[in-house]
C-alpha positions as CSV (number, residue, x, y, z in Angstrom):
1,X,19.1,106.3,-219.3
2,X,17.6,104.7,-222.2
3,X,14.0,105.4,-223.6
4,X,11.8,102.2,-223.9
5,X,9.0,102.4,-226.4
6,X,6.4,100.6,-225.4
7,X,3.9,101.8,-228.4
8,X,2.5,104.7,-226.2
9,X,2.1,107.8,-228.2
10,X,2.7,110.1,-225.0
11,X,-0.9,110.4,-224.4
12,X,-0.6,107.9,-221.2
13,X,1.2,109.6,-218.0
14,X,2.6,107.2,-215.2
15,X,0.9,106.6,-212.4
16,X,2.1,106.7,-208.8
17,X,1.5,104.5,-205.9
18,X,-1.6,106.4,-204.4
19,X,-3.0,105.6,-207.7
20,X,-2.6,102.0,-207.7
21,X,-3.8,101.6,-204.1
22,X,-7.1,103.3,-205.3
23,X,-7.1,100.5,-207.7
24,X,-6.7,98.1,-205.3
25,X,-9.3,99.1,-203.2
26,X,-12.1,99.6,-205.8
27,X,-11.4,96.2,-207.2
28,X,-11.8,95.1,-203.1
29,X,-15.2,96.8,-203.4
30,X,-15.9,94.9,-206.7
31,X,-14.9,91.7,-205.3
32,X,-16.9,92.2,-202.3
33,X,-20.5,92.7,-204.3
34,X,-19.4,90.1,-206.4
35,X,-18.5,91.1,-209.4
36,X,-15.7,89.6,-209.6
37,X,-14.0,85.5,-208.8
38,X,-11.1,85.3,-206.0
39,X,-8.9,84.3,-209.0
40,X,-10.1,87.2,-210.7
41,X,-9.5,89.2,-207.8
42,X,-6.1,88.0,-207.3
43,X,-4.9,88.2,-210.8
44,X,-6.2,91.7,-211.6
45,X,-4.9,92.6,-208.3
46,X,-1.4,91.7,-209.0
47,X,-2.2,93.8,-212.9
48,X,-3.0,96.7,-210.8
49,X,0.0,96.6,-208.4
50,X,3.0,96.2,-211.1
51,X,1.0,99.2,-213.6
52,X,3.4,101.7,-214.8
53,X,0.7,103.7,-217.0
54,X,-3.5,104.8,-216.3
55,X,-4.2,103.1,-219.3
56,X,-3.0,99.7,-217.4
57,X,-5.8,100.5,-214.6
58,X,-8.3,101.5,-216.9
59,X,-8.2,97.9,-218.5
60,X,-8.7,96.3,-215.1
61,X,-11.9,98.0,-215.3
62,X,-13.5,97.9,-218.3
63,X,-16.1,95.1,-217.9
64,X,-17.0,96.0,-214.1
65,X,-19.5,99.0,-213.9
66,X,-18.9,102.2,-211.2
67,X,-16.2,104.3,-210.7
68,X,-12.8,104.0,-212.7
69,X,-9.3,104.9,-211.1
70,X,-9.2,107.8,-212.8
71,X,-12.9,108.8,-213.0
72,X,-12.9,111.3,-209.5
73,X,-9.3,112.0,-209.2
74,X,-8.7,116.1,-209.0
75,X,-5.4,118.0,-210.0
76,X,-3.5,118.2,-207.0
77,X,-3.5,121.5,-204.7
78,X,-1.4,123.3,-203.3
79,X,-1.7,125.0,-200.1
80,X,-2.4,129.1,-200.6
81,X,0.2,132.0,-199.6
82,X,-0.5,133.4,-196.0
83,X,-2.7,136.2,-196.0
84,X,-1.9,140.2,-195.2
85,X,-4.2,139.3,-192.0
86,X,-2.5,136.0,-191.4
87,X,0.8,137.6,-191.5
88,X,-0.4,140.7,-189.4
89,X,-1.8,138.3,-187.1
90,X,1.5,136.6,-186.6
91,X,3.8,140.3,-186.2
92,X,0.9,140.9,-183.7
93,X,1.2,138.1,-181.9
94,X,5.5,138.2,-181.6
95,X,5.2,142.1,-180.6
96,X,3.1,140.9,-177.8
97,X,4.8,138.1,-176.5
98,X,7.8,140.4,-176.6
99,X,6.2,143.1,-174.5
100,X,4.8,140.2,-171.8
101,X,8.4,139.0,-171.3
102,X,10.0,142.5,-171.7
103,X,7.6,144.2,-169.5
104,X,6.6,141.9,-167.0
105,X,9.1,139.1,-166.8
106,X,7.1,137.4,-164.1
107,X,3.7,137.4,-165.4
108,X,4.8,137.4,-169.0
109,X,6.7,134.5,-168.6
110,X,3.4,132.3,-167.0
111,X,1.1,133.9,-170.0
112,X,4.1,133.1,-172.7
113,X,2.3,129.3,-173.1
114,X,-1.3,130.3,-173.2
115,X,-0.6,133.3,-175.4
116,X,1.6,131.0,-178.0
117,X,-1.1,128.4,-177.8
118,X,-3.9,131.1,-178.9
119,X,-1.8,132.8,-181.6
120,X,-1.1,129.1,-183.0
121,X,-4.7,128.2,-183.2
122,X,-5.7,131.3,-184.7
123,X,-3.2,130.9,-187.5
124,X,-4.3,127.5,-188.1
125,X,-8.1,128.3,-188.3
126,X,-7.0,130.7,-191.7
């Protein structure tokens, strides 16, 4: 695929569309105290919508006051490795469901829901 050089010095990263919406919305909010003209509006809305680059947003923004695109975003995270407890918690929970359906196929079967439901809402509360 070819390269286009579009006199970026590889400081400027590419947005994404969760970007541009955020865009979008804070020029909505700018519109709406009335900072900004519908034509304005519309014209730097249709900017933000086709932008490639953050340095495209940023421009949008520079004579309006308050939060830029880029000015709260945070790194993105990622979701941690289960615990030793959450893992423990999850062997507990198969050895018992095993022993209800093993030991007392008639009762274990009735408590198999309730028990599963428990185990899943303790997992999820770690």
């Amino acid at each position: 695929m070819g390269r286009v050089d579009s006199g970026r010095r590889g400081r400027d990263l590419r947005i994404g569309d969760p970007e541009r919406e955020r865009a979008i919305r804070l020029l909505g909010e700018h519109f709406s105290a009335g900072r900004l003209e519908l034509s304005e509006y519309d014209e730097r809305t249709k900017l933000a919508a086709g932008a490639r680059f953050g340095s495209e947003l940023d421009g949008l923004f520079d004579d309006l006051p308050g939060p830029r695109p880029f000015g709260e975003l945070t790194p993105a995270t990622t979701r941690p490795a289960p615990s030793v407890g959450n893992i423990a918690l999850a062997v507990g929970g198969v050895a018992l469901l095993l022993a209800l359906v093993v030991l007392a196929r008639p009762i274990g079967l009735m408590l198999l829901l309730p028990t599963v439901a428990i185990i899943w809402f303790m997992w999820r509360r770690r």
